[in-house]
N, C-alpha and C positions, 0 to 999 in steps of 0.2 A: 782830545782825550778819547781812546779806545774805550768804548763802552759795551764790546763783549758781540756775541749773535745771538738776533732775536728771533722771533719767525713770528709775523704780525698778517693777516689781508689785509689787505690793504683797501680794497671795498669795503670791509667793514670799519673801517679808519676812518675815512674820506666820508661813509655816511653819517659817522657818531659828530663827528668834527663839524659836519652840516649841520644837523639836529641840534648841536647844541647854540649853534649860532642863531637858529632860526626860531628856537626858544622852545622848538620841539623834540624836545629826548625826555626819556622818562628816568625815574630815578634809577632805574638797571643803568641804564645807560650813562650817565652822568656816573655812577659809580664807577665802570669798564673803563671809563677815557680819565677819569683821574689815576684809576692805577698805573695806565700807562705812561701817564704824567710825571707821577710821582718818581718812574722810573730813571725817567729822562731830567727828571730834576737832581736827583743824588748824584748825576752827573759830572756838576758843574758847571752846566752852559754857560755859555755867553750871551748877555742880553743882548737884542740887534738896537740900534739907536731906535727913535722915535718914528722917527719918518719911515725907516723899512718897515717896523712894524706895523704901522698902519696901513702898509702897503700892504705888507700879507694877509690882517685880519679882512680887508677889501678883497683880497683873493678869494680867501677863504669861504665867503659871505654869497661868493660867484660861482662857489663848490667848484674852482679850478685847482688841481691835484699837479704840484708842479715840480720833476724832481732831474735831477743832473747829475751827471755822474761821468769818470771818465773810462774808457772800457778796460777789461781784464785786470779790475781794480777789487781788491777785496775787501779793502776798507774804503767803504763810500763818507764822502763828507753831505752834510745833511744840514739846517739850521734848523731852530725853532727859537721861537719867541712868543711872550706872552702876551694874550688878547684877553683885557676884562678878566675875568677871575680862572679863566681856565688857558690852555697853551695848544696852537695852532700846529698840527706836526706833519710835517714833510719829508717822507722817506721811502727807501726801498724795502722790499720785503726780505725778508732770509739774509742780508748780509749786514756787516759789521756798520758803524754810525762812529762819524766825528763831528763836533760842533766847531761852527767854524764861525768868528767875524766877519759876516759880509759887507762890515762899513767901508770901502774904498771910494774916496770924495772924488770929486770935480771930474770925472770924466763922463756921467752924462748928465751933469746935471745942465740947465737952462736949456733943454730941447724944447724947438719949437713945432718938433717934426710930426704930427695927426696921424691919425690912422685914415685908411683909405673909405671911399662912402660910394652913395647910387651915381657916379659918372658914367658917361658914355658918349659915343658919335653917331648916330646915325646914318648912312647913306645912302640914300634912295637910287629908284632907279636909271632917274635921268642925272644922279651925281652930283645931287644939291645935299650937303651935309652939316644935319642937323645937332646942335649941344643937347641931349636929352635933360642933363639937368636945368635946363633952363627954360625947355621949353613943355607945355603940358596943355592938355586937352588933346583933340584931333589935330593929331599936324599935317596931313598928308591923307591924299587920296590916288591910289594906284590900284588897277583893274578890276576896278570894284569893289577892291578893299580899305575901310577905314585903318587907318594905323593912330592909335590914341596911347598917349602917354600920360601917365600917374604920377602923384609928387613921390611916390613911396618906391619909386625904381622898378615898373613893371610898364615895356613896352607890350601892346597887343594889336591882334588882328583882325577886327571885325568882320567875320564871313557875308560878303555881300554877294559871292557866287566864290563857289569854291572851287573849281576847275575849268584852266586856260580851254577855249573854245581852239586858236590858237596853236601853231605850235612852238614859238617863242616864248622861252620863260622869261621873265623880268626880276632882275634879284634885288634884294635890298643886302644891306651889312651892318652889323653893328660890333661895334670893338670899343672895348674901356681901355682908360691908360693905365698905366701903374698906376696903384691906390684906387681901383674903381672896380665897381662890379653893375651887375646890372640883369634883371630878368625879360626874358622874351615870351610873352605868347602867341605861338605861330598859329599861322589859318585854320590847319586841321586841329586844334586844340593842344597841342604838345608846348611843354612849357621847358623854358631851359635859362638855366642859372648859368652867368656867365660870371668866371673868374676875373684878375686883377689881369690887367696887360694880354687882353685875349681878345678874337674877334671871330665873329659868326657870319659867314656868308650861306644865303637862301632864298628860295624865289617869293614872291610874293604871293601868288597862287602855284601847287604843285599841276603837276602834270596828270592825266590818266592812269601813266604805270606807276610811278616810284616816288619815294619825296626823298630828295637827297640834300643835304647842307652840306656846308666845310667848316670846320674848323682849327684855328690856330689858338694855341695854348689851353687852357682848361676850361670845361663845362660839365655842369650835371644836367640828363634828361631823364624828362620823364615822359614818354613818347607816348601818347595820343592812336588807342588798337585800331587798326585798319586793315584785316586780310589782304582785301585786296589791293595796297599799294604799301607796299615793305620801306618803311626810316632807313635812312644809309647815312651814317657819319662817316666824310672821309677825312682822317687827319694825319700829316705827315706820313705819306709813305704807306696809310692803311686805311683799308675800310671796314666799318662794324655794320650789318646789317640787320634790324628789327621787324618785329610785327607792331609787338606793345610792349614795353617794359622800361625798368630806372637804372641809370648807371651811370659813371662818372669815367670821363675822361682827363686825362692831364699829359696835356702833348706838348709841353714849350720849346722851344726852338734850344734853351741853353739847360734844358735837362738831357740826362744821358741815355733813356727811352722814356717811352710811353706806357703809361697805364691805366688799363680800361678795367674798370670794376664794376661789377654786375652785382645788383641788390635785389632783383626781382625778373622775373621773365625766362629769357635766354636770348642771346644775341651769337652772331658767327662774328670774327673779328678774323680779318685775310690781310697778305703781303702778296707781294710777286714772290716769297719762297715758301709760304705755308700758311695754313687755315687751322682757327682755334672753335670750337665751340665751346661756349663758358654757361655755366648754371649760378645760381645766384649764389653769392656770398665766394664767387671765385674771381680771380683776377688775371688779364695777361701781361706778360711782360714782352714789349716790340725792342728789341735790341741790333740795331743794325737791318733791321726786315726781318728778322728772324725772332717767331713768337714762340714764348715757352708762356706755362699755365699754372696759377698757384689757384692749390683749396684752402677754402678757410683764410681768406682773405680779411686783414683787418681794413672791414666799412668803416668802423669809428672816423681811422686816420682819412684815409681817403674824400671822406667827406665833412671836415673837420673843417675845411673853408666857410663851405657853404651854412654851417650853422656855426660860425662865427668865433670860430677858433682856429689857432694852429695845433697842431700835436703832433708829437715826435715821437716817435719809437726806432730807438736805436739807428737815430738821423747823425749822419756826419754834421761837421760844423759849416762845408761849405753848401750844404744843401739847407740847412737852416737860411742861412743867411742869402740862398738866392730866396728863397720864400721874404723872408721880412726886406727885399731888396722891392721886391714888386710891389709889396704892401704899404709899403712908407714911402714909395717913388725917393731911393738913396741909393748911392752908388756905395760898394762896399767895397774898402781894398782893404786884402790881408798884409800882415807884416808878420815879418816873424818866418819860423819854419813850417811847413805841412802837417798841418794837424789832423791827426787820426783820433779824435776826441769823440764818443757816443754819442748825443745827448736823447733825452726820454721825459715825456711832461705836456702841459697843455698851458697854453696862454689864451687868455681874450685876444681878439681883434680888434676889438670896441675902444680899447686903451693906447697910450699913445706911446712913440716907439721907448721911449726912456722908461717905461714899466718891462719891456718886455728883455730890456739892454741890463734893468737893474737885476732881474732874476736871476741871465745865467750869467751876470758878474758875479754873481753873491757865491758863485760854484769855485770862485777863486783858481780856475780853471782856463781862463778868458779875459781880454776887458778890452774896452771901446773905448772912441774918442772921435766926437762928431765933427767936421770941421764944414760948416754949411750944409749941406746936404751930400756931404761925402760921412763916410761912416770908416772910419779906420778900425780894424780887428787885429789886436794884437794875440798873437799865441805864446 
């Protein structure tokens, strides 16, 4: 049912809807979110079964704000359901609202498929390779560096001399599979978050002039100041070069470029055809070797892995699904015609893949069907 245009923020939605879960709203407040209750009640909704619902108030509870939609649509479809005495809402801002049934059975349900955790491989540098999840304490001893692992998923590197006498560097690498991620901290102090299906090649002590790494697929740094020896990330095809600062890279081989986001510092990001200089809260885009520059970069999205979330903003459906492809280690095949479908929303990571399968089923837009570890997407 068309229930008209509203114009609601949506941060103040998302925070009332929290507050009230968390038993902290005052009565302004608990007043403001039943009126809009009451709105969406004269409606007619459709109650979701049992089980969605409880899944949503569980979202809710995680202040995850989750919404789908398909583009150049003016009437967005929306659910809501009621949690305990008040009603959970999920929606876009400024456009029109349809309640829809998200009950559609048996296609995921009995997934046995986990979310992905601290994995990784180690390898050192005579090319003995190490399971980090398995193993912990001081594992290795190379040029006079301790290398000690954590249960909590943080390799480091004990500074026992911090520059090759030498002029042979000695690298180590560490790369997680799909479903894995895993933190490094390197000799000079720089720390870096590595993504699912990614791997980081480095030496184990830097040299006099530079400290340079590689990597494949995504990583966020936070690069350790040092004038005098400039960070250089080189990944597919570019290099970013640092003094001190935090940014995120995501360069996977089966994305369509690379993007390097800056949250603090400034970095230079170069090709064989052009050089960017980026200030924080800006982004570049590597497209074939050729870099253009966006301001006002959304950090959230960019960094949405790394604190334990996806999000989407105005993500295609086959970009979504290489993300939860790497996170749930499943192979996804589409069926169906090419979908130019939106989607826009934030999921946990934490949850396993059938929560994230049932949300933007519920968009009645989509649906899936697991067959082992294969993922079938019908459009």
């Amino acid at each position: 049912m068309y229930m008209g245009e509203i114009h609601l923020d949506k941060t103040e939605l998302l925070n009332l809807a929290s507050r009230i879960t968390e038993g902290a709203a005052s009565d302004e407040e608990i007043r403001r979110y039943n009126v809009i209750y009451r709105y969406f009640q004269q409606a007619e909704a459709i109650p979701l079964e049992t089980e969605q619902a409880n899944l949503l108030g569980e979202q809710m509870i995680e202040k995850i704000n989750y919404q789908l939609f398909p583009p150049r649509s003016v009437n967005i479809r929306s659910w809501i359901t009621r949690i305990a005495a008040s009603v959970i809402l999920i929606c876009s801002i400024g456009l029109g609202f349809y309640f829809l049934n998200g009950s559609q059975k048996d296609s995921t349900e009995q997934l046995a498929v986990v979310p992905g955790g601290n994995k990784a491989i180690l390898t050192l540098a005579n090319g003995k390779r190490v399971i980090l999840d398995t193993a912990h304490g001081i594992i290795s001893k190379e040029e006079d560096m301790a290398i000690s692992n954590a249960p909590d998923g943080i390799i480091s590197y004990e500074k026992l001399q911090s520059i090759l006498n030498g002029n042979e560097l000695e690298y180590n690498a560490i790369e997680t599979p799909r479903g894995g991620t895993y933190r490094i901290n390197l000799s000079d102090g720089t720390k870096v978050w590595l993504n699912s299906a990614s791997k980081l090649r480095y030496p184990v002590a830097y040299s006099k002039r530079e400290r340079v790494v590689e990597l494949e697929g995504e990583a966020y740094f936070e690069v350790a100041k040092d004038r005098s020896k400039p960070f250089k990330v080189k990944s597919k095809g570019q290099v970013i070069e640092v003094l001190g600062t935090h940014f995120n890279v995501n360069g996977y081989e089966d994305e369509p470029f690379i993007k390097t986001t800056l949250l603090e510092g400034s970095i230079m990001v170069s090709t064989a055809k052009n050089k960017l200089v980026l200030k924080p809260m800006e982004q570049s885009i590597n497209k074939n070797g050729e870099l253009s520059g966006q301001q006002m970069a959304d950090v959230d999205e960019a960094l949405a892995w790394k604190n334990g979330y996806f999000q989407f903003d105005d993500e295609n459906l086959e970009s979504v699904m290489r993300q939860i492809s790497r996170w749930y280690d499943v192979e996804v095949v589409f069926v169906g015609k090419p979908s130019n479908k939106k989607f826009n929303g934030i999921i946990s990571r934490s949850k396993g893949i059938k929560t994230a399968l049932e949300i933007m089923q519920a968009t009645g837009n989509v649906s899936f069907k697991m067959e082992g570890r294969k993922l079938i997407v019908k459009t």
